[in-house]
C-alpha positions as CSV (number, residue, x, y, z in Angstrom):
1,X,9.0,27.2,44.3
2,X,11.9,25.8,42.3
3,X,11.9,26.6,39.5
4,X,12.7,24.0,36.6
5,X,14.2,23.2,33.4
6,X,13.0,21.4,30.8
7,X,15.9,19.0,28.9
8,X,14.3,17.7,26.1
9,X,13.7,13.6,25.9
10,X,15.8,11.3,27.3
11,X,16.8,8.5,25.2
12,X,15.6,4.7,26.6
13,X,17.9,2.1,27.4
14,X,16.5,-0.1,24.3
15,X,17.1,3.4,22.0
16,X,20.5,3.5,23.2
17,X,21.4,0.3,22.4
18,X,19.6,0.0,18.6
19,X,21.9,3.0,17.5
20,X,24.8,1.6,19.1
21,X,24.4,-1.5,17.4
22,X,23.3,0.5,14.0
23,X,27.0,2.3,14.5
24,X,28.2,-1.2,15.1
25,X,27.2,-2.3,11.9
26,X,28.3,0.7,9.5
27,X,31.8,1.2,11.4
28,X,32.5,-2.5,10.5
29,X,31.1,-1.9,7.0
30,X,28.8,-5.0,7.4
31,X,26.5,-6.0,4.7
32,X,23.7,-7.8,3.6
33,X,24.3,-11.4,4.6
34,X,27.1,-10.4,7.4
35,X,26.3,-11.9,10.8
36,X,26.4,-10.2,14.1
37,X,28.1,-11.5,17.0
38,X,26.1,-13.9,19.3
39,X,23.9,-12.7,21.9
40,X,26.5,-13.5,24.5
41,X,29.0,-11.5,23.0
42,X,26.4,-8.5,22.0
43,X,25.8,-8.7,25.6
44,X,29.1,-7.9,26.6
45,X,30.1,-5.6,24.1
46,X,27.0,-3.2,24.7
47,X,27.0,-3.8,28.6
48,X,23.0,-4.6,29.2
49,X,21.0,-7.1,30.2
50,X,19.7,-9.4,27.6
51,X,16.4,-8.1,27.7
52,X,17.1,-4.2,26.4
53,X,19.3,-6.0,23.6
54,X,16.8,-8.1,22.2
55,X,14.3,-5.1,22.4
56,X,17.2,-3.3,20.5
57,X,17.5,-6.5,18.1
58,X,13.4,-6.0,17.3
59,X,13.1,-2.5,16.6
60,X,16.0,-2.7,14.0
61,X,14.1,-6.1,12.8
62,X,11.2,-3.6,12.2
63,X,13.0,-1.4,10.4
64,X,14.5,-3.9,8.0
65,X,18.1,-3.7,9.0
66,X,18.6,-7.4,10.5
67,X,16.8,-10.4,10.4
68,X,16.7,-13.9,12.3
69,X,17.6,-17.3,11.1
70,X,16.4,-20.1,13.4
71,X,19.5,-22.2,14.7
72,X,22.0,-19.6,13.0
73,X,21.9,-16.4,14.7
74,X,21.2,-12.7,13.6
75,X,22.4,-11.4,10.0
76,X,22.8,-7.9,8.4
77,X,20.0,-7.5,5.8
78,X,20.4,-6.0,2.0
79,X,19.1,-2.6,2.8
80,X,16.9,-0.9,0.5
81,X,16.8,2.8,2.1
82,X,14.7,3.7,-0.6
83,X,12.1,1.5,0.3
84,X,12.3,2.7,4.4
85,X,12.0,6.7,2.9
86,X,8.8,5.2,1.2
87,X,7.1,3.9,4.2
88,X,7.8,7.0,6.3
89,X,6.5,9.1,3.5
90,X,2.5,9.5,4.6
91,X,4.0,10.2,8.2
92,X,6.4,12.9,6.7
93,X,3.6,14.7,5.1
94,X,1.4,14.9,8.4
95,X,3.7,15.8,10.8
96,X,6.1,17.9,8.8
97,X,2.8,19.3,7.6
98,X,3.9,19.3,3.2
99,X,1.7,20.6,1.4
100,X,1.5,19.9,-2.8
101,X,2.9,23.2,-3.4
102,X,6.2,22.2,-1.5
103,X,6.1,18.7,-2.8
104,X,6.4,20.6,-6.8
105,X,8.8,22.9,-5.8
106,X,11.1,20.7,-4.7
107,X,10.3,17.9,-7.7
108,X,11.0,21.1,-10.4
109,X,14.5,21.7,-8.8
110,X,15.4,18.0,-7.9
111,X,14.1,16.3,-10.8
112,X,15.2,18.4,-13.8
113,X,19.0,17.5,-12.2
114,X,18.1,14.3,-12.1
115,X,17.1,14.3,-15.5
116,X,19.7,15.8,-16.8
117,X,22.2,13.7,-15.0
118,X,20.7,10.2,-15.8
119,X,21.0,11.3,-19.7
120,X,25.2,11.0,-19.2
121,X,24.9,8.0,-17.0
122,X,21.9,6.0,-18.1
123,X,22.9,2.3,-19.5
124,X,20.8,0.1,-22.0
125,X,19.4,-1.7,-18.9
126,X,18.4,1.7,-17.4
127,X,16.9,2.7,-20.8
128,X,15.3,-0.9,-21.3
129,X,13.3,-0.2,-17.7
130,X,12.1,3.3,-18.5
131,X,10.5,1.8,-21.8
132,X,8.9,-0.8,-19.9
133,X,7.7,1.9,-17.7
134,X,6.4,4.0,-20.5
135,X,5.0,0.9,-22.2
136,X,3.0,0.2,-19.0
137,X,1.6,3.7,-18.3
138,X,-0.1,3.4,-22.6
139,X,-0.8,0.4,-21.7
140,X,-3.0,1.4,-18.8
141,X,-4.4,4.8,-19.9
142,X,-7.8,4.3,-18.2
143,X,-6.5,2.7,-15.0
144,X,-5.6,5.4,-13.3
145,X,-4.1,3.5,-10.5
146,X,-1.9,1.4,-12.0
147,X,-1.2,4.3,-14.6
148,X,0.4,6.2,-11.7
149,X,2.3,3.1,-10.8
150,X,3.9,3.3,-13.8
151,X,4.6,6.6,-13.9
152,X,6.2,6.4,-10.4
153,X,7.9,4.0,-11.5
154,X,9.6,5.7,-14.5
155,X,10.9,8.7,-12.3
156,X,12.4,6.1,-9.9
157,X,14.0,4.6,-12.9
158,X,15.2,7.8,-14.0
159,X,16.9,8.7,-10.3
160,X,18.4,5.1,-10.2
161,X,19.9,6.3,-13.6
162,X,21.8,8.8,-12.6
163,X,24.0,6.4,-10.6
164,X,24.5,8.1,-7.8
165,X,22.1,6.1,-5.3
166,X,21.3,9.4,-3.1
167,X,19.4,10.5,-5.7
168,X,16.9,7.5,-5.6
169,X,16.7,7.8,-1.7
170,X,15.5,11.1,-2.3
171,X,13.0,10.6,-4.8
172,X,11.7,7.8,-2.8
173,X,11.4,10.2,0.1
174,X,8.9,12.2,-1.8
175,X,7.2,9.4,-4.5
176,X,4.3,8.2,-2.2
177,X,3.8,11.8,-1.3
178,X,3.1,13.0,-4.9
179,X,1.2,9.6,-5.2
180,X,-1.1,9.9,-1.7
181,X,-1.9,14.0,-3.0
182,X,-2.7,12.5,-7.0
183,X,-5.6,10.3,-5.3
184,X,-6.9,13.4,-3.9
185,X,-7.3,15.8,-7.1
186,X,-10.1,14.8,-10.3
187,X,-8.2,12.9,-12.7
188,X,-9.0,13.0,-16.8
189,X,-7.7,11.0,-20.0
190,X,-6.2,14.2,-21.6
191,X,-3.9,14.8,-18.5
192,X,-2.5,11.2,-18.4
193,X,-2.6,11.6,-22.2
194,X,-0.3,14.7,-21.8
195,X,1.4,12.9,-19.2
196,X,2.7,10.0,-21.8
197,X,4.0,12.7,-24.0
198,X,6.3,14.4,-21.8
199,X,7.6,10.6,-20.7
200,X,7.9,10.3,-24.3
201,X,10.2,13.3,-24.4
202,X,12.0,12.9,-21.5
203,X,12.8,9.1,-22.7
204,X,14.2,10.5,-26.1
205,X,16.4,13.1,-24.8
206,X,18.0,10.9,-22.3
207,X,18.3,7.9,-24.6
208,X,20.4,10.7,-26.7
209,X,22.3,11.7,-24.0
210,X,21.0,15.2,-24.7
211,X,21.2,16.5,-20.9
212,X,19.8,20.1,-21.4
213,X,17.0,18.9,-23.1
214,X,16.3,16.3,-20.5
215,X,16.5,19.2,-17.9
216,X,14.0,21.5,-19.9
217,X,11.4,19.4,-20.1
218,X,11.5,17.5,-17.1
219,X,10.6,21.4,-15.8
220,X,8.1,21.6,-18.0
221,X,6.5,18.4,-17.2
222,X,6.3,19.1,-13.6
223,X,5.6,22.8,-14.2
224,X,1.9,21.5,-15.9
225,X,1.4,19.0,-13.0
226,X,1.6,22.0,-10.5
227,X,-0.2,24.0,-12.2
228,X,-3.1,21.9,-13.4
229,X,-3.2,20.5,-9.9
230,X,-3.7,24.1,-8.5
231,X,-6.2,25.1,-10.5
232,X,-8.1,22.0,-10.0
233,X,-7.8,22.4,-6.3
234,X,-9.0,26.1,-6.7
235,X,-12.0,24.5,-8.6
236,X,-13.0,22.5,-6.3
237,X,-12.5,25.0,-3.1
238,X,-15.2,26.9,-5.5
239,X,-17.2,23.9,-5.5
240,X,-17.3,23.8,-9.0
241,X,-17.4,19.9,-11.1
């Protein structure tokens, strides 16, 4: 008997073609607004049939890259590659198999830069968002859901703050991961209490461009989360209220 090799997954005719026309798009630096070539002249360029190129055309429809305008053709849309981290974020956490523990370390090492950093480069508009943020998380103190929002929110203010927009892709990466685990622990007034206080903090430091102190306790803050998260966790594995 023959013995045989396994090569891995081939890559489909319609996979082919969506990241040749994703490599189409970013070594002409198109934008949001920027139209492709017809359909004739995609066809020509790429060298398929109609059909694998409008397969192509829908999975990057999907994905939010391009969209269709009836009579007009297809255009290049404003990408918000935050937003596609965010919706991959439950499938991440499955099959990548995180677990809160990783999702904390990585917030303590990630965050307290980003802290830091967004306290040189923050603007009044940046600052003006975070209060808003911190505004909405008092006002909501015993809704938990939309307290979380908020709070989500501010740390995605903070990472657009820093204004380096790698950041922001990063935290979005890892947001509805720290928000899908939250829903799963017991929630109480004097955590989201405590919670508003290190917001408070962070919000002072950075408004006074103080970077250290940003740093410090933006650790601290997510030091307690861990923590309080674990031990609630190890109640409930003891199956105690």
């Amino acid at each position: 008997m023959t013995e045989t090799i396994e090569i891995g997954k081939r890559e489909t005719m319609v996979e082919a073609v969506a990241k040749a026309l994703i490599t189409y798009i970013a070594t002409n630096n198109l934008r949001g607004g920027d139209q492709l070539p017809s359909e004739r002249e995609l066809v020509e360029m790429v060298g398929v049939s109609r059909l694998p190129l409008r397969e192509a055309l829908c999975i990057l429809k999907g994905l939010g890259i391009v969209e269709s305008r009836h009579g007009k053709g297809v255009f290049v849309r404003d990408l918000d590659v935050s937003t596609i981290f965010g919706m991959l974020s439950p499938l991440l956490r499955t099959q990548a198999q995180v677990e809160m523990p990783d999702i904390v370390e990585v917030r303590a090492l990630l965050e307290a830069s980003i802290a830091e950093r967004a306290a040189a480069h923050r603007t009044e508009e940046s600052l003006d968002v975070l209060r808003a943020c911190l505004d909405g998380m008092r006002a909501n103190l015993m809704d938990i859901q939309t307290f979380i929002d908020h709070d989500m929110a501010f740390h995605q203010e903070l990472a657009k703050a820093t204004s380096n927009p790698i950041f922001h892709v990063f935290m979005a990466s890892i947001t509805d991961l720290l928000r899908e685990v939250q829903a799963k622990y017991p929630d109480k007034r004097e955590y989201r209490e405590t919670s508003i206080r290190y917001h408070e903090d962070i919000l002072e430091a950075v408004q006074k461009q103080e970077g250290e102190r940003a740093r410090s306790v933006m650790e601290a803050h997510i030091r307690e989360v861990g923590d309080r998260i674990w031990q609630e966790s190890e109640g409930l594995a003891r199956g105690e209220a």
